[in-house]
C-alpha positions as CSV (number, residue, x, y, z in Angstrom):
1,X,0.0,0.0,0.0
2,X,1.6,3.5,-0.8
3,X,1.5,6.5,1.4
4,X,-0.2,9.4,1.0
5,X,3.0,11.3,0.1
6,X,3.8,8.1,-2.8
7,X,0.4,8.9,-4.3
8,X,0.8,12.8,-4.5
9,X,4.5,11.9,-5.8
10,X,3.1,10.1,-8.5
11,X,0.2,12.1,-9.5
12,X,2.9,15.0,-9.9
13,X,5.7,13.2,-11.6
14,X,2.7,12.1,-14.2
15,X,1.7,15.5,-14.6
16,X,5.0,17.1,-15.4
17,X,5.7,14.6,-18.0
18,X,3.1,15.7,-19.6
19,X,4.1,19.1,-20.2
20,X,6.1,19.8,-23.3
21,X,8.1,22.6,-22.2
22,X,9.4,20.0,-19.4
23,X,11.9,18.0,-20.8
24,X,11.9,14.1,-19.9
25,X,15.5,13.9,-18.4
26,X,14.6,17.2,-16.3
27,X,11.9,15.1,-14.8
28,X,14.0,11.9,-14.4
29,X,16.8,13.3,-12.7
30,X,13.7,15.4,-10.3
31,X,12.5,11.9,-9.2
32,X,15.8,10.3,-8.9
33,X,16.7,13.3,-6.8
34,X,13.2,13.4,-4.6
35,X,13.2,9.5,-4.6
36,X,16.8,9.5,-2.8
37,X,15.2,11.0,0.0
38,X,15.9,13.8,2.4
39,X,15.6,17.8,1.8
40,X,16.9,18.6,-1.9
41,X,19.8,21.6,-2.1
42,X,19.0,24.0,-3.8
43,X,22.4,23.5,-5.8
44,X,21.2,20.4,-6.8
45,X,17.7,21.6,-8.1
46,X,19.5,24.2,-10.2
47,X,21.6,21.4,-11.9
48,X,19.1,19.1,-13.1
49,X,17.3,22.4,-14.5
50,X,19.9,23.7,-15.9
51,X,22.2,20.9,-17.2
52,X,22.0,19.7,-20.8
53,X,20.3,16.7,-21.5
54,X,22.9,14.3,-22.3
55,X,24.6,15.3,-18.4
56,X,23.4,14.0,-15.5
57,X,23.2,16.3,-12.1
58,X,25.1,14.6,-8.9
């Protein structure tokens, strides 16, 4: 059974791939990053949106 928090997760992960401006490895590397757990840095937020697509944020 998934949480509340796994449900909302989900429901916003499938609405951002929807979204054409969003690019897919933008959203990809944002649940990778959420996923992982813990309190994102902001360093690492401005990576994945900021990195080209064929680099992956650490």
């Amino acid at each position: 059974m998934s949480t509340l928090q796994d449900t909302i997760a989900k429901k916003f992960f499938d609405s951002l791939k929807e979204i054409k401006e969003v690019e897919p490895h933008v959203v990809a590397q944002l649940q990778a990053l959420l996923d992982a757990g813990g309190k994102p840095k902001v360093d690492d937020l401005v990576k994945i949106f900021t990195s080209p697509p064929d680099q992956e944020a650490k």
